[in-house]
TIBA-654217 format. One record per atom (N, C-alpha, C): atom name; z, x, y. Coordinates in steps of 0.05 Angstrom, whole numbers. Layout:
<pts>
{pt "CA", {Z, X, Y}} ...
</pts>
This chain:
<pts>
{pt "N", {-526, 86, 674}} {pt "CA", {-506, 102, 687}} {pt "C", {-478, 94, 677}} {pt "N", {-458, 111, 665}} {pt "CA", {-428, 108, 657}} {pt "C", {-419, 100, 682}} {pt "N", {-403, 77, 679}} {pt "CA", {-385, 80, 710}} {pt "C", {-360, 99, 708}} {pt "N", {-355, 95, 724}} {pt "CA", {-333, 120, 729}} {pt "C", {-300, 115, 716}} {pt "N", {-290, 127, 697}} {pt "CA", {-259, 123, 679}} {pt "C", {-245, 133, 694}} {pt "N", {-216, 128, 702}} {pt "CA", {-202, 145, 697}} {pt "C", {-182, 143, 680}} {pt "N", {-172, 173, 663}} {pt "CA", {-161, 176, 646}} {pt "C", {-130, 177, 652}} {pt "N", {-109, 170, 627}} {pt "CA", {-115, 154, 610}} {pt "C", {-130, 118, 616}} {pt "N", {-139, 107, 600}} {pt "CA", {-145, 81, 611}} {pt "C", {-149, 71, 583}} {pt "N", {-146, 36, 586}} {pt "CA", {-147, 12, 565}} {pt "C", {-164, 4, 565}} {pt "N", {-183, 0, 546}} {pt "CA", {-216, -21, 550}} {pt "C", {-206, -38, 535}} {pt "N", {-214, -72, 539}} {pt "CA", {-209, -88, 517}} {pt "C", {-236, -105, 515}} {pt "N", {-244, -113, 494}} {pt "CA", {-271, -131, 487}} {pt "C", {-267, -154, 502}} {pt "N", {-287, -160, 505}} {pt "CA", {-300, -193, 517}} {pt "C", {-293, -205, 491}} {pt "N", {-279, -231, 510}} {pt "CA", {-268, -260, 479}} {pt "C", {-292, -283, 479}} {pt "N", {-317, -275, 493}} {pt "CA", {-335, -289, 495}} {pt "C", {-340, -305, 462}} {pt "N", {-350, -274, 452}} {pt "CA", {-353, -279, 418}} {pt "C", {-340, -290, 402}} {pt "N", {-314, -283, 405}} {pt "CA", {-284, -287, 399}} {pt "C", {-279, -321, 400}} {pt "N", {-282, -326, 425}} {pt "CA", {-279, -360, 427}} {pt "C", {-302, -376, 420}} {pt "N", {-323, -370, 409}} {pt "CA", {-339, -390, 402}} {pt "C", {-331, -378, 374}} {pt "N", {-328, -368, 352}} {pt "CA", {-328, -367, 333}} {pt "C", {-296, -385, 327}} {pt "N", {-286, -387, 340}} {pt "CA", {-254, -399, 338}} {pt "C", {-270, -425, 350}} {pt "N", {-279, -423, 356}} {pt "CA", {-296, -458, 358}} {pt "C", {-308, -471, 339}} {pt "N", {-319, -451, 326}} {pt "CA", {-344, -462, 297}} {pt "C", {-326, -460, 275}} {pt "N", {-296, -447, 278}} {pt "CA", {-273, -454, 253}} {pt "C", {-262, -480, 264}} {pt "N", {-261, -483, 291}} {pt "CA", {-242, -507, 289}} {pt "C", {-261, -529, 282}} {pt "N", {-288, -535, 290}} {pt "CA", {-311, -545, 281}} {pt "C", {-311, -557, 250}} {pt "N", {-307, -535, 239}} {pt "CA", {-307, -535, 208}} {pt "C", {-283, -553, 193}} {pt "N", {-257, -534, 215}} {pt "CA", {-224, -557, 199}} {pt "C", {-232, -581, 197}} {pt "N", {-247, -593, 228}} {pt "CA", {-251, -622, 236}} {pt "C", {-269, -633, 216}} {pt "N", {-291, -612, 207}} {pt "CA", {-303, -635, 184}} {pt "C", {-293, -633, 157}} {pt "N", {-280, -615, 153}} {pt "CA", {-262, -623, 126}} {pt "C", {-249, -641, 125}} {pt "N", {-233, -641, 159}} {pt "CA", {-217, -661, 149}} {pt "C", {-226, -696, 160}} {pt "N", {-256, -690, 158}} {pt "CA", {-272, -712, 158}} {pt "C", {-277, -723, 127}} {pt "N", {-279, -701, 120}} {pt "CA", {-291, -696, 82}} {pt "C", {-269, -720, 66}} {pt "N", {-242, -708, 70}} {pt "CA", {-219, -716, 58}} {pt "C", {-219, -740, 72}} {pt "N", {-216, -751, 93}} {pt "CA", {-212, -776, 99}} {pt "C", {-231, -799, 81}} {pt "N", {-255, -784, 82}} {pt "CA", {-291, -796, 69}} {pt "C", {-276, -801, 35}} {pt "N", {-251, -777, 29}} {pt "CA", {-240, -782, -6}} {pt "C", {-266, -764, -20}} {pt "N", {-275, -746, -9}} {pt "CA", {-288, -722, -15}} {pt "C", {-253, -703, -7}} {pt "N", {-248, -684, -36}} {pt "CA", {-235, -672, -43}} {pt "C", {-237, -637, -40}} {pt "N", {-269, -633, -23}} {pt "CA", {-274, -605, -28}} {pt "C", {-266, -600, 4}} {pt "N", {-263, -627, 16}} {pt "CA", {-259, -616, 45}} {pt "C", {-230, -612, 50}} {pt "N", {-209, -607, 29}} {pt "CA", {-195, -589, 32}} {pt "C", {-192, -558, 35}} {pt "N", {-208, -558, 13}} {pt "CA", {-216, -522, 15}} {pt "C", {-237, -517, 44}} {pt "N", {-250, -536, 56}} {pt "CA", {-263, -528, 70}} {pt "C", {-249, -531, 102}} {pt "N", {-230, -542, 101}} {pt "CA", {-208, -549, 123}} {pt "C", {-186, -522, 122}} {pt "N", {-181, -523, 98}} {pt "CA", {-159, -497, 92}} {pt "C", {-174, -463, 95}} {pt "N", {-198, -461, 87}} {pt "CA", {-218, -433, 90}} {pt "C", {-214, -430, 124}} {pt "N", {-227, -452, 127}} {pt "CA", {-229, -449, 166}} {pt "C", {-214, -443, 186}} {pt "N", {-192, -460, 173}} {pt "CA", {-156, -457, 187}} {pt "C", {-150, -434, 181}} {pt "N", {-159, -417, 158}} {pt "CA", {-150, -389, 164}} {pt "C", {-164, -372, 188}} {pt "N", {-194, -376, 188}} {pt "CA", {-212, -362, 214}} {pt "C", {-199, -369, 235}} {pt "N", {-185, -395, 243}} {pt "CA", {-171, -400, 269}} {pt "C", {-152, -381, 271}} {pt "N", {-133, -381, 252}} {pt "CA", {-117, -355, 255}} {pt "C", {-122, -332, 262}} {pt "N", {-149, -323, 250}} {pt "CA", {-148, -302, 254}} {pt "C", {-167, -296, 291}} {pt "N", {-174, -311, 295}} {pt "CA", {-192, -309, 321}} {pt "C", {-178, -322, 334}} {pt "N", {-150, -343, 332}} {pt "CA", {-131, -340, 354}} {pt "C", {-112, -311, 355}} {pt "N", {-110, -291, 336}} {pt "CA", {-84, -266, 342}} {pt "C", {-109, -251, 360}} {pt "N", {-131, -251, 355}} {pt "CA", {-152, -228, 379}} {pt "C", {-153, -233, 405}} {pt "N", {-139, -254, 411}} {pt "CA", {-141, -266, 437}} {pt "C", {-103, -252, 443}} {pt "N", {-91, -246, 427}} {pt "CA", {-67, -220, 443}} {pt "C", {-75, -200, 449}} {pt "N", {-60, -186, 469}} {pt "CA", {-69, -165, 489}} {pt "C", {-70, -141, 460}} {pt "N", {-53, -142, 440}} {pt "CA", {-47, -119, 440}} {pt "C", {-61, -117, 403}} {pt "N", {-82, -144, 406}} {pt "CA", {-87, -148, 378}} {pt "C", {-119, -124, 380}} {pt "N", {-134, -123, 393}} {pt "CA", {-161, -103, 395}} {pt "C", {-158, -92, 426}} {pt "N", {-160, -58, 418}} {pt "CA", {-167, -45, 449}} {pt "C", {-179, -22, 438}} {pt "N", {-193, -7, 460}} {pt "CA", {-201, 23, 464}} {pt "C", {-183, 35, 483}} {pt "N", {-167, 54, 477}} {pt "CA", {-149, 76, 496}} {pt "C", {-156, 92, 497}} {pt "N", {-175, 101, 511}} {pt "CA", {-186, 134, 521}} {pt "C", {-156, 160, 541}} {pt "N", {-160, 186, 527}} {pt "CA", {-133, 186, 533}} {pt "C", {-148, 215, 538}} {pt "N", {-137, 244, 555}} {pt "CA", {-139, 272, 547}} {pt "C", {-138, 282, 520}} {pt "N", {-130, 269, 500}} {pt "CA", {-119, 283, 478}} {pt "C", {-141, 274, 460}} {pt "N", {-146, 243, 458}} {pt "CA", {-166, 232, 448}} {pt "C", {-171, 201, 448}} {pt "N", {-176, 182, 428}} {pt "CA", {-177, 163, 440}} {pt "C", {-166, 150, 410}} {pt "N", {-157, 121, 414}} {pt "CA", {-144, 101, 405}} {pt "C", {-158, 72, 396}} {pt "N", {-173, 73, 377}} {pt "CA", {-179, 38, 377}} {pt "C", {-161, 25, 357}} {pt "N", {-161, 1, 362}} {pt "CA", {-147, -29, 348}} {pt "C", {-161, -43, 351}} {pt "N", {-161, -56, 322}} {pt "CA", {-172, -83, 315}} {pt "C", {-147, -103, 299}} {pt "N", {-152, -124, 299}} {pt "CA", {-124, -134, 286}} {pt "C", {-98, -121, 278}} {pt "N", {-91, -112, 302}} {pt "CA", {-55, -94, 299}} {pt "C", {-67, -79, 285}} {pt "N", {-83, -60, 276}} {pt "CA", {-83, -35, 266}} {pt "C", {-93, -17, 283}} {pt "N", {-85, 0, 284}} {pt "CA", {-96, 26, 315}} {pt "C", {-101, 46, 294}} {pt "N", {-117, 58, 301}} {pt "CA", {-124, 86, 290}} {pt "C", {-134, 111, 317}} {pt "N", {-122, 125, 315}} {pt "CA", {-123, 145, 335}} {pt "C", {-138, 178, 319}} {pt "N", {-160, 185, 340}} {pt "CA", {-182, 206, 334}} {pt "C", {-175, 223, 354}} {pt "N", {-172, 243, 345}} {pt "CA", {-169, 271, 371}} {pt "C", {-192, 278, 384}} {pt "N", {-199, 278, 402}} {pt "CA", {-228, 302, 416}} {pt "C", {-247, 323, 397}} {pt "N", {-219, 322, 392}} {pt "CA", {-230, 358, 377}} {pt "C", {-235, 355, 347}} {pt "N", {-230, 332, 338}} {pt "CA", {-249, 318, 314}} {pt "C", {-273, 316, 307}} {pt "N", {-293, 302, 332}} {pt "CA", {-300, 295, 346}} {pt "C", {-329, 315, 338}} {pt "N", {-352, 304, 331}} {pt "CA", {-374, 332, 322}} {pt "C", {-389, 317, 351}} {pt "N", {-395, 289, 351}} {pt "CA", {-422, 274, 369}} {pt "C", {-408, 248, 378}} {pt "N", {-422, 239, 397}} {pt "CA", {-425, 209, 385}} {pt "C", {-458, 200, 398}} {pt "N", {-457, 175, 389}} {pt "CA", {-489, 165, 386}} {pt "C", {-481, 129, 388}} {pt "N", {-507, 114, 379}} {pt "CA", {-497, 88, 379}} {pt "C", {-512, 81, 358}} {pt "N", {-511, 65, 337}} {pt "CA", {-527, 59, 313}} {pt "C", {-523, 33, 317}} {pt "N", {-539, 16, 293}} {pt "CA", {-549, -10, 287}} {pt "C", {-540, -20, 268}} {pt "N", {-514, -43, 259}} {pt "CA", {-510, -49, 234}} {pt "C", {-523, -77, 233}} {pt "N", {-535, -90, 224}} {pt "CA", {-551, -108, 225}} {pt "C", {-565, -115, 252}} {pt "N", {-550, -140, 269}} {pt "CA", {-566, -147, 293}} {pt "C", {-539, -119, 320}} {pt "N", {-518, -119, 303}} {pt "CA", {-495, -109, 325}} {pt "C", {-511, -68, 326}} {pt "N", {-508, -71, 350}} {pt "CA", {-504, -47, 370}} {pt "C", {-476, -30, 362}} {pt "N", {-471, -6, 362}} {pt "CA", {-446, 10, 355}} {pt "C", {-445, 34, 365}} {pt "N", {-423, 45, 379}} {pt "CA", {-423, 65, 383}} {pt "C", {-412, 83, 352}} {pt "N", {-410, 107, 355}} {pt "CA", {-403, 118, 323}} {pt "C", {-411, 141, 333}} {pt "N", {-398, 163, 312}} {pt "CA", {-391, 194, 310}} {pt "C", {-389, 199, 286}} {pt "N", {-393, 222, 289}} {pt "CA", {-391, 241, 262}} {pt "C", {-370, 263, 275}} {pt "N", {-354, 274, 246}} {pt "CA", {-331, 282, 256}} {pt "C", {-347, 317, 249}} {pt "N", {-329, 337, 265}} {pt "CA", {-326, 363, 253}} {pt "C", {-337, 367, 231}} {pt "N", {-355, 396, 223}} {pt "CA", {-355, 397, 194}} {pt "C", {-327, 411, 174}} {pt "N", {-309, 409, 196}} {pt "CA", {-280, 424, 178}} {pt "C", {-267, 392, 174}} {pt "N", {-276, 373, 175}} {pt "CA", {-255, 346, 175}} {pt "C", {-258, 336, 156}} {pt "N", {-232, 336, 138}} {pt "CA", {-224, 329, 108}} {pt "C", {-227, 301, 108}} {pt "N", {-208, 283, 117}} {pt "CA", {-198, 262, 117}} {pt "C", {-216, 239, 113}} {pt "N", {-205, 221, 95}} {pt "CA", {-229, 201, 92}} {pt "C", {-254, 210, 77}} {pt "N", {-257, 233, 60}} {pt "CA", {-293, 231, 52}} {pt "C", {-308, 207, 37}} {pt "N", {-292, 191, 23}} {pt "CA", {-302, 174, 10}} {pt "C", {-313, 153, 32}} {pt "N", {-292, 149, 51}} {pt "CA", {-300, 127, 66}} {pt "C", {-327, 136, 94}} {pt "N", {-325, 167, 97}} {pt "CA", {-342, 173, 115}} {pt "C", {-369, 180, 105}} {pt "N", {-369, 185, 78}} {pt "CA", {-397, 179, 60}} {pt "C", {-407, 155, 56}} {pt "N", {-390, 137, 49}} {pt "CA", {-400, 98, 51}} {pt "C", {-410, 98, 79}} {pt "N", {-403, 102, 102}} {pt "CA", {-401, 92, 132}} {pt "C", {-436, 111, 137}} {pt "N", {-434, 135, 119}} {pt "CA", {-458, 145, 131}} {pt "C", {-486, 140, 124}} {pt "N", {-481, 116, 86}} {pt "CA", {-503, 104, 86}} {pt "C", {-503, 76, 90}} {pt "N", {-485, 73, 105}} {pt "CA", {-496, 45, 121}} {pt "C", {-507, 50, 147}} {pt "N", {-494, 64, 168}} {pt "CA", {-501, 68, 187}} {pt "C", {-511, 89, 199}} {pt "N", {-514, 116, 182}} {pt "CA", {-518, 140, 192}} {pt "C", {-500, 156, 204}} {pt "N", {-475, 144, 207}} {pt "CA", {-450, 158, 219}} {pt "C", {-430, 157, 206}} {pt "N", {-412, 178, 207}} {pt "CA", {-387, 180, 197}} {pt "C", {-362, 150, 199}} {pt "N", {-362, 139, 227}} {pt "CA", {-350, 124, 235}} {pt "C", {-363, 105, 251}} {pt "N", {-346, 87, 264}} {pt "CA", {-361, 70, 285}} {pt "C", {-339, 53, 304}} {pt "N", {-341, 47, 314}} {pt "CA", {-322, 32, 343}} {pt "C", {-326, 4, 331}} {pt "N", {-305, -20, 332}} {pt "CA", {-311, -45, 309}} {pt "C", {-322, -54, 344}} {pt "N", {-310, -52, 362}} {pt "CA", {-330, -65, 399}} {pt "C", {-343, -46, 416}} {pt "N", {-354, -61, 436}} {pt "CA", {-359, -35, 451}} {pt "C", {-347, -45, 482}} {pt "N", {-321, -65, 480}} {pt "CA", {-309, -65, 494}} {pt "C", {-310, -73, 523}} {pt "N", {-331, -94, 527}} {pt "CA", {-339, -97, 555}} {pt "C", {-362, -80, 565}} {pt "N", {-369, -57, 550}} {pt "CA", {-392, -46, 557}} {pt "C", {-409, -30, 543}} {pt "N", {-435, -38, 549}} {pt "CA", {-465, -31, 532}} {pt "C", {-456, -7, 519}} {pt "N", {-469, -5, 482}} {pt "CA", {-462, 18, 467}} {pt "C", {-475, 33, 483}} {pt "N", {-494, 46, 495}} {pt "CA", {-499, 65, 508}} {pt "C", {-478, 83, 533}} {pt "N", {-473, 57, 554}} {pt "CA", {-455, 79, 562}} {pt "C", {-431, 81, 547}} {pt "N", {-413, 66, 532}} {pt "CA", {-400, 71, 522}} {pt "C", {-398, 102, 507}} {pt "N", {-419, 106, 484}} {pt "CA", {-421, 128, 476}} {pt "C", {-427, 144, 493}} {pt "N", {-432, 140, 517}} {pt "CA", {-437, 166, 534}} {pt "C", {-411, 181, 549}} {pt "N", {-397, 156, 554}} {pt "CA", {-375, 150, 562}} {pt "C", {-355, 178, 546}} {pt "N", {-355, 159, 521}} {pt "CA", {-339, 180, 493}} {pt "C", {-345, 202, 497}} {pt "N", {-378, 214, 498}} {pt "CA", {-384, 237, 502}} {pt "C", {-376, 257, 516}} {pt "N", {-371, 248, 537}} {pt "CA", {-375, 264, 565}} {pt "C", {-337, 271, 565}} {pt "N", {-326, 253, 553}} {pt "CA", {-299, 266, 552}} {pt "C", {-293, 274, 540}} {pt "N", {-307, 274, 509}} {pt "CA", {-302, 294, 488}} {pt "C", {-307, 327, 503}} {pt "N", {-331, 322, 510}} {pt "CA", {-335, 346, 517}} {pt "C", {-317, 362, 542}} {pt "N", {-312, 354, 560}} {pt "CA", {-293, 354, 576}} {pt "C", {-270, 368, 562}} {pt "N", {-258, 345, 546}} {pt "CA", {-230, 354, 537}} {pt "C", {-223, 377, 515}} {pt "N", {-252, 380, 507}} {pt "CA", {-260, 399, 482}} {pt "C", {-257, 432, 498}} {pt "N", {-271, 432, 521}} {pt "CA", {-275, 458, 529}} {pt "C", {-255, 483, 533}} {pt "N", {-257, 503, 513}} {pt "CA", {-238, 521, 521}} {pt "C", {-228, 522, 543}} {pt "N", {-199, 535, 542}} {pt "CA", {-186, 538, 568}} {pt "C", {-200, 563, 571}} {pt "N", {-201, 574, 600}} {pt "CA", {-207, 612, 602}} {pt "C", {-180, 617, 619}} 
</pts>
């Protein structure tokens, strides 16, 4: 069962994932810079590789670094400060596919939608869909995509 949205609204992912992987980089700095102490020389690069993952899995822990914004008009995700915004009316399905072990929600756009073909032809033989959601935001790809669904359709419907 979808629980109940109201529109507009912010979803943001669980840092569950988020903080243990910023664990297993800081994990890593620490044994490089075990390596280098040892006068093993590679555990620079292996201290310096890692320290970048900390970077980057400490900026996802800002509010404004990954969200979903479901809106009337359409909806909004971000992943590392980049937002990309999809209209409703884009919008052909959505569904939830499998990219390795991860769960995804994903859509296929309109058959009048130009934009991107190169990249929505790659996306469709990896996953079978045009696109895909990089979280599912605190909640199961299922309702999620059902979620998406139900307001596409909503927001899609002629006026009379």
């Amino acid at each position: 069962m979808t629980p109940p949205v109201h529109i507009p609204t912010t979803l943001r992912p669980r840092h569950t994932r988020t903080a243990g992987l910023f664990l297993v980089c800081l994990l890593f700095v620490l044994g490089g810079a075990w390596m280098v102490h040892d006068g093993e020389r590679i555990g620079y690069f292996v201290a310096g590789f890692f320290a970048l993952g900390l970077v980057v899995f400490a900026l996802q822990f800002h509010p404004k670094a990954a969200y979903l914004h479901l809106a009337p008009e359409g909806f909004t995700f971000c992943g590392l400060f980049r937002a990309h915004t999809v209209r409703w009316i884009e919008v052909d399905e959505f569904g939830v596919t499998r990219v390795g072990p991860n769960s995804m929600v994903a859509w296929d756009y309109r058959p009048n939608y130009e934009p991107h073909a190169r990249g929505r032809a790659l996306s469709i033989s990896v996953c079978g869909y045009e696109a895909a959601l990089p979280d599912t935001y605190g909640m199961k790809p299922h309702e999620l995509a059902t979620l998406m669904e139900n307001l596409r359709q909503k927001y899609t419907k002629p006026s009379n």
